[in-house]
C-alpha positions as CSV (number, residue, x, y, z in Angstrom):
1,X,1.2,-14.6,17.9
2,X,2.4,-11.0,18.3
3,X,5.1,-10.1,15.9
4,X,8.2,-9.0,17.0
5,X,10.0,-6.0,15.7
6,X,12.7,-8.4,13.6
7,X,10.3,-10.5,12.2
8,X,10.0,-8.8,8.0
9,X,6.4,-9.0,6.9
10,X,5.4,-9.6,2.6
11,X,2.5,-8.3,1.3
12,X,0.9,-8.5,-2.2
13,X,-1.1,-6.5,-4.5
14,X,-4.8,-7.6,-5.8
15,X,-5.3,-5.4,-9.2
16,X,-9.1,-5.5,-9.2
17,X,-8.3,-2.9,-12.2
18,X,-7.2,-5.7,-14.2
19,X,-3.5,-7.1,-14.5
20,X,-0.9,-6.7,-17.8
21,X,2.0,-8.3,-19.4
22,X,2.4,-5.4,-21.5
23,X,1.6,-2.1,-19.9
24,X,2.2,-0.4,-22.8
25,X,-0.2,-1.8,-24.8
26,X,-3.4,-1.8,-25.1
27,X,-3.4,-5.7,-26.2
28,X,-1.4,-6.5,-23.5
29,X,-4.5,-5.9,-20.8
30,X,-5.8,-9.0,-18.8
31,X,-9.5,-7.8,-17.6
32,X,-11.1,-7.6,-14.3
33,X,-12.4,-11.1,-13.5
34,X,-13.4,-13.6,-10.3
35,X,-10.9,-16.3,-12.0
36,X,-8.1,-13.6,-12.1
37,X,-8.5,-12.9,-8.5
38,X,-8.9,-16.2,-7.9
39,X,-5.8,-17.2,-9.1
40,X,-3.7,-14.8,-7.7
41,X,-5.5,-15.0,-4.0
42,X,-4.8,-18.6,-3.4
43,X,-1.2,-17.9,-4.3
44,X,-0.6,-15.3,-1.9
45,X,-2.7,-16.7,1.2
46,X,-0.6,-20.3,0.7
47,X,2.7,-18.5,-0.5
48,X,3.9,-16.7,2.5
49,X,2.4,-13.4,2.3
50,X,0.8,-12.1,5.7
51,X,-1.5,-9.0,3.8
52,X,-3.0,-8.0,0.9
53,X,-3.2,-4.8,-0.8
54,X,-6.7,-3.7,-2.3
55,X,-6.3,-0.8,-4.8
56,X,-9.4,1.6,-4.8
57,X,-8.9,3.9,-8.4
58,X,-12.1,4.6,-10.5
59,X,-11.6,1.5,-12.5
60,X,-11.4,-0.8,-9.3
61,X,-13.9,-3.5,-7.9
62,X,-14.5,-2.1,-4.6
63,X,-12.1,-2.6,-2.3
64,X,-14.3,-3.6,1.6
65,X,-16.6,-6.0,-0.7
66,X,-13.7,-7.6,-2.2
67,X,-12.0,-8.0,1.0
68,X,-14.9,-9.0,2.9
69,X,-14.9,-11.5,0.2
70,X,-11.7,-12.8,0.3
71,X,-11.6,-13.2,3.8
72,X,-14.3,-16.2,3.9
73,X,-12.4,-17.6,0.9
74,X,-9.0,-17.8,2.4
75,X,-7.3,-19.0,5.9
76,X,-4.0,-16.6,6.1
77,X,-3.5,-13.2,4.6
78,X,-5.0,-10.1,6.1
79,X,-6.8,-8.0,3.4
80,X,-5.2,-4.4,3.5
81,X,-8.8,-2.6,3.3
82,X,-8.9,1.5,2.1
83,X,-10.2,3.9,4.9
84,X,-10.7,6.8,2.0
85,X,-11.2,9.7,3.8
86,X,-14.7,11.8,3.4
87,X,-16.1,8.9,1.7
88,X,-18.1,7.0,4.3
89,X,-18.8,8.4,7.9
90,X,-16.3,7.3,10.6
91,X,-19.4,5.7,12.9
92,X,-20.5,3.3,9.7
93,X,-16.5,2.9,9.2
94,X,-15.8,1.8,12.9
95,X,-18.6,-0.6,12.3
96,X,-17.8,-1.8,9.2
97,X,-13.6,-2.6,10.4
98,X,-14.8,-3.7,13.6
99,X,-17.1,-6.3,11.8
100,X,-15.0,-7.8,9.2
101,X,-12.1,-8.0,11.8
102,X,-14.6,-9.9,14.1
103,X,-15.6,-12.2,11.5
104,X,-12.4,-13.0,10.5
105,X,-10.4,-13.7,13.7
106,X,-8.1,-10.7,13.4
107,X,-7.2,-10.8,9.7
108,X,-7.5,-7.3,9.0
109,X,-5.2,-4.3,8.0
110,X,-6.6,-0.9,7.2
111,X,-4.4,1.8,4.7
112,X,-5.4,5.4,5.1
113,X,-6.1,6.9,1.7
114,X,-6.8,11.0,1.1
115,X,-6.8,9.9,-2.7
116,X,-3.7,11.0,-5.4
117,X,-5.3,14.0,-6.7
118,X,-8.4,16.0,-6.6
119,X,-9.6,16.0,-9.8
120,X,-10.8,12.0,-9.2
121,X,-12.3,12.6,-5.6
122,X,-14.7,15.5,-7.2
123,X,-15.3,13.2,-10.1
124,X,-16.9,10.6,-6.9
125,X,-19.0,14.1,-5.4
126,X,-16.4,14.8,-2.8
127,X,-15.3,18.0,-3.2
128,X,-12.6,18.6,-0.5
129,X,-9.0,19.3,-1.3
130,X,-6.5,16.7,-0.1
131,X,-5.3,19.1,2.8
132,X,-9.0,18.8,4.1
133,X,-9.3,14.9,3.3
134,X,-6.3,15.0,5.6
135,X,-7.2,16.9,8.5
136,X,-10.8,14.2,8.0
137,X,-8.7,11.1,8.3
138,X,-7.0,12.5,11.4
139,X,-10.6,13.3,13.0
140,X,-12.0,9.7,11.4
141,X,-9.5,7.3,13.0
142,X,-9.4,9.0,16.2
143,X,-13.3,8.7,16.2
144,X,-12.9,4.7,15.4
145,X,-10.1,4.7,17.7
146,X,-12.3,6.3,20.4
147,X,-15.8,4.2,19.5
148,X,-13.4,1.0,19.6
149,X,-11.8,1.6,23.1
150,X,-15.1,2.8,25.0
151,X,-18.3,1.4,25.9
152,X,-20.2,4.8,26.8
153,X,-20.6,7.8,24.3
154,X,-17.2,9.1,23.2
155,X,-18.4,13.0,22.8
156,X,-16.5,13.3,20.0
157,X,-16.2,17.6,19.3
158,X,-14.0,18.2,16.1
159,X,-13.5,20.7,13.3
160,X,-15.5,18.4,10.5
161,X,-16.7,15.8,13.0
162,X,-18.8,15.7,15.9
163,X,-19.9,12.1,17.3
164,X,-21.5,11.0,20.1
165,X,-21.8,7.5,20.2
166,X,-20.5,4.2,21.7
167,X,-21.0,1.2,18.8
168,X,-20.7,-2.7,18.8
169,X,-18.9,-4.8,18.2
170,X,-15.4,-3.9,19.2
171,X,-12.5,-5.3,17.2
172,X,-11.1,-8.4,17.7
173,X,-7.7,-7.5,17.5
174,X,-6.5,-5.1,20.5
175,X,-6.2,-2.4,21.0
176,X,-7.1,-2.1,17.0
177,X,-6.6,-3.3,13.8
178,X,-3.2,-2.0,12.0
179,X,-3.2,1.2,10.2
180,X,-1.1,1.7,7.3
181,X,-0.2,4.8,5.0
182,X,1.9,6.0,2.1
183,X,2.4,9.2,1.3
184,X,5.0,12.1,1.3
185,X,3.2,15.4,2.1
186,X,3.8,17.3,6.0
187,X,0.4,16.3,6.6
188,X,0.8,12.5,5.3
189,X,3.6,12.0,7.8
190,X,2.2,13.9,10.6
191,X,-0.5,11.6,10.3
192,X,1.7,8.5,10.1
193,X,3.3,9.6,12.7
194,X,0.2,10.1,15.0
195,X,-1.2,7.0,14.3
196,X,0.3,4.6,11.4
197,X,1.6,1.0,12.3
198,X,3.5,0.6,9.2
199,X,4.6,3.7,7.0
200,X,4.5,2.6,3.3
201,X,7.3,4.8,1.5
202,X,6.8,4.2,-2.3
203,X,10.3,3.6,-3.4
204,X,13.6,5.4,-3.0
205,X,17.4,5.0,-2.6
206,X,18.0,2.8,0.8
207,X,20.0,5.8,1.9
208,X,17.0,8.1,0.9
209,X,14.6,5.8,3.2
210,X,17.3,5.6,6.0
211,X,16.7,9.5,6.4
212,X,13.1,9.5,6.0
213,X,12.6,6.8,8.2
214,X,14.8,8.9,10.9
215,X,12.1,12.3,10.6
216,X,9.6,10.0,10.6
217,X,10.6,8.5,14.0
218,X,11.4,12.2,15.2
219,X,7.9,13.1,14.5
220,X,6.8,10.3,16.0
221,X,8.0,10.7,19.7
222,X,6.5,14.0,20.2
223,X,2.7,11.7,19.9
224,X,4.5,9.0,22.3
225,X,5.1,6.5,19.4
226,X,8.7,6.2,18.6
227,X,8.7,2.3,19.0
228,X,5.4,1.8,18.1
229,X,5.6,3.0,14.3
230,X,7.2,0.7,11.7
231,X,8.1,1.3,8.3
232,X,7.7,-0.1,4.8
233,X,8.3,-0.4,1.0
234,X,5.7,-0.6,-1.6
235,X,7.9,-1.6,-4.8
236,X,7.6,-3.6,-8.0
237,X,9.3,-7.2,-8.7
238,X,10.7,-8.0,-11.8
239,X,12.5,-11.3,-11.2
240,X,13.3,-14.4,-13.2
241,X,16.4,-17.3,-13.2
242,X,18.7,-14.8,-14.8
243,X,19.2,-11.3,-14.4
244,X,19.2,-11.1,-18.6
245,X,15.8,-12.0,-18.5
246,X,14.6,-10.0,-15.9
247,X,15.8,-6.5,-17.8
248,X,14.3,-8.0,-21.0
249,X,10.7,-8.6,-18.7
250,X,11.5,-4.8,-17.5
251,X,12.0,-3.6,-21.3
252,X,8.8,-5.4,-22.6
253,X,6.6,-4.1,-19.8
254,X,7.3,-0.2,-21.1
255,X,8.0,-1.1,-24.9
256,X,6.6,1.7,-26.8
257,X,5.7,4.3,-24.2
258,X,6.8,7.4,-24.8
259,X,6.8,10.5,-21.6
260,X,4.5,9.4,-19.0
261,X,1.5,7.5,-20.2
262,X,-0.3,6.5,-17.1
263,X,-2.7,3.6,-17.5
264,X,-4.5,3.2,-14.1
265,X,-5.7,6.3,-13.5
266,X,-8.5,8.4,-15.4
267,X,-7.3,9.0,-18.9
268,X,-8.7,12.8,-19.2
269,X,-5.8,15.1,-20.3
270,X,-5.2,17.5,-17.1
271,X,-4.7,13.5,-15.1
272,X,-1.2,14.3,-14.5
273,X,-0.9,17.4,-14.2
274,X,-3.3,17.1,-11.3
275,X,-1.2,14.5,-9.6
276,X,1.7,16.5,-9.7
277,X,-0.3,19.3,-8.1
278,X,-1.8,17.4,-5.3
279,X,0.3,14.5,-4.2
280,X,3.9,14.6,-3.0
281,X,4.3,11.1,-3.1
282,X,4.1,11.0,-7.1
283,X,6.1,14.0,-7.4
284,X,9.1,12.3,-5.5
285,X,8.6,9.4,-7.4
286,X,8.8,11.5,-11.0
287,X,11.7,13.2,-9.8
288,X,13.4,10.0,-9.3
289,X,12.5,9.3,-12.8
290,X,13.8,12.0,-13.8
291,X,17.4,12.0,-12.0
292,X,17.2,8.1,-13.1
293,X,18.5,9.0,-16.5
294,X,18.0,6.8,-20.2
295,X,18.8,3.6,-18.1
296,X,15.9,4.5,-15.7
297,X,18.5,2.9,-12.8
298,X,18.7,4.2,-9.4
299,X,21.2,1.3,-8.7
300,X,22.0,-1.9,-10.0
301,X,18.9,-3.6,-9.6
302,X,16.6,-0.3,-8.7
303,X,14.5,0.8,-11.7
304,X,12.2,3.2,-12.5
305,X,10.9,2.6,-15.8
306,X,7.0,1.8,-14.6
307,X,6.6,5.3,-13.1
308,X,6.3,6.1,-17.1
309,X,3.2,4.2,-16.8
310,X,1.8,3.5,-13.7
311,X,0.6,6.4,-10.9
312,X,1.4,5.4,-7.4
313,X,4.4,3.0,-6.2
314,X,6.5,2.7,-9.9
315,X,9.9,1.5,-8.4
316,X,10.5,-2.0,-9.3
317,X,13.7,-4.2,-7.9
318,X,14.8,-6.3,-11.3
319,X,17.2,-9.3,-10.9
320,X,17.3,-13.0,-10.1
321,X,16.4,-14.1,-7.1
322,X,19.3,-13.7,-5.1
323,X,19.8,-9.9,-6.5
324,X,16.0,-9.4,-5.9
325,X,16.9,-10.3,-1.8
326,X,20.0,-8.8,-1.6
327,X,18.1,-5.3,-2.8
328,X,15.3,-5.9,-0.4
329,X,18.1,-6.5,2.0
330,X,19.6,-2.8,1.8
331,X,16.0,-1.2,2.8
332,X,15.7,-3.7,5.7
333,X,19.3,-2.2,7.1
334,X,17.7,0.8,6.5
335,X,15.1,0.3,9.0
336,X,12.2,-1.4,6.9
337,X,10.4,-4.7,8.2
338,X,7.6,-4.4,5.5
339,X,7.5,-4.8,1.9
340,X,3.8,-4.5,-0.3
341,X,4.5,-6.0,-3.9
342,X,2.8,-6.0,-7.1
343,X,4.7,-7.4,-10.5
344,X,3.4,-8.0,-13.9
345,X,0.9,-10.2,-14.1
346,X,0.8,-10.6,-10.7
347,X,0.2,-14.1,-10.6
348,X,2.9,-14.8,-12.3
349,X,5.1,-12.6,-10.5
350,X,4.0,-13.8,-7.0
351,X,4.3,-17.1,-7.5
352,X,8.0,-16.8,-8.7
353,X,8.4,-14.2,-5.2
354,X,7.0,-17.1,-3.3
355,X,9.1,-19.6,-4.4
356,X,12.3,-18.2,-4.8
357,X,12.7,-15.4,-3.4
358,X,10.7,-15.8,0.3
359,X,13.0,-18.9,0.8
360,X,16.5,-16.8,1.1
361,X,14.6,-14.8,4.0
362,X,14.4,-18.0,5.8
363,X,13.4,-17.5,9.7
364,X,12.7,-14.3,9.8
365,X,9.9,-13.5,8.4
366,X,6.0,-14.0,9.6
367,X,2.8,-14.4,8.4
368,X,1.3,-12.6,11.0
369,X,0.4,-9.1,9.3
370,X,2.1,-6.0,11.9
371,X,0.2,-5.6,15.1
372,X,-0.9,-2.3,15.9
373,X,0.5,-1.1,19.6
């Protein structure tokens, strides 16, 4: 079934760092485990959700085992697997994609990743900067790009790669298996724009997203792929019966934390200051914490309070269910058909998205994951 430009596509977020009901503290922490994973994989591949985000920081389970895992365990969500740029040749990648997407029947979503800051990648032996690790994942996916389309030797002669092999098998969706990104850097969206399915913006104003969205379809016709890139929002939910008790979840989720205080990333003291350096992304999203104010609101139901604690996509949408929609609703007018979710603990938090929320998008949505064209 090929999905059609209408149809709005849910995602959710596997924290193979461990899940929380109190990111603020410490006691609040639910550890790594099979049964937590467990738990929250059979309620997003029965509850709607066509992918499945899997994070890749230090203190993660790795991300293509884990996926590869999950995809003999389960029967409907696509694992959203990390391409991280310089860490594994693009040959052995191409392979690897190809494989899993084989073996699966076409449940498979790849997210480019040049990694938040360059402090961690050195920490793992690489020792590019992003902007390198960038012009890498442009070289890498058009190598797999190339290796999956031909059946001779693709003569591959770039600036950090040259390849000069044809590989088996070839993936089994055509003519590959969807890419996705998030970031907010030139070179981020001229990548996105050169070869992204989905663009994954990590929270904004609707009307912020509405112009973002229109660059990024500018940048995309001059590579021939106006129609063929589609766009996304990786947020946080916060929902529950009321909207009282939805703030009062938001409140006790931060209680105590003071400035930022970032919890899944390295703890080492120069942490944030090297994420503001090197990734745009996180410096949009601080800004918006900033400009949010003491009630960390970017609108009525838009908050910002977990970008205290929480690198990466900190916006959360807080409400009952029908406020919850109706906020996911302004981004979709804005041009978004995707949305990748996470919410604390994520079980918890899916299950309630699932049941109550997924309902009041009723005919339009899919659990086919985006189809790369």
């Amino acid at each position: 079934m090929q999905m059609t430009q209408e149809e709005l596509t849910f995602g959710w977020f596997l924290p193979t760092s461990g899940d929380s009901n109190a990111l603020g503290d410490p006691a609040g922490h639910i550890p790594q485990s099979r049964e937590l994973f467990d738990e929250i994989v059979d309620i997003v591949d029965n509850g709607g959700f066509s992918y499945m985000l899997m994070p890749v920081n230090a203190t993660c389970w790795e991300a293509t085992v884990t996926g590869g895992f999950y995809l003999a365990r389960t029967k409907n969500v696509a694992p959203l697997v990390a391409l991280r740029s310089a860490y594994c040749n693009p040959v052995l990648s191409a392979k690897m994609f190809a494989t899993l997407d084989q073996l699966s029947g076409g449940r498979l979503c790849i997210n480019l990743i040049a990694g938040i800051n360059d402090d961690d990648t050195k920490a793992d032996g690489i020792p590019d900067t992003k902007k390198i690790r960038y012009e890498k994942m442009d070289e890498e996916v058009q190598i797999m790009k190339r290796l999956w389309a031909s059946d001779e030797p693709i003569g591959f002669e770039g600036k950090h790669y040259q390849v000069d092999s044809a590989i088996e098998p070839k993936p089994f969706q055509q003519p590959h298996p969807p890419f996705f990104l998030g970031g907010g850097s030139e070179q981020a969206l001229e990548i996105s724009a050169k070869h992204s399915t989905v663009h994954l913006f990590w929270g904004d104003r609707p009307s912020g997203i509405r112009a973002k969205i229109a660059d990024l379809k500018q940048r995309a016709r001059s590579y021939g792929r106006e129609d063929a890139i589609r766009f996304g929002m990786r947020l946080q939910i916060i929902c529950a019966d009321t909207e009282e008790e939805a703030w009062a979840d938001a409140e006790r989720l931060i209680a105590g934390v003071d400035g930022l205080k970032l919890v899944n990333m390295r703890t080492n003291k120069n942490a944030i200051e090297g994420i503001r350096q090197t990734s745009e992304a996180n410096r949009q999203v601080w800004q918006l914490l900033d400009e949010s104010g003491n009630d960390m609101k970017l609108g009525p139901h838009l908050w910002t309070g977990i970008s205290k604690v929480r690198a990466g996509a900190g916006i959360a949408v807080v409400g009952n269910p029908t406020q919850v929609a109706a906020t996911l609703e302004e981004f979709v007018d804005a041009g978004c058909t995707s949305f990748c979710l996470s919410g604390y603990p994520h079980a918890k938090a899916a299950r309630i998205f699932s049941e109550k929320v997924l309902p009041l998008f009723e005919g339009r949505t899919s659990q086919v994951h985006p189809q790369a064209a």
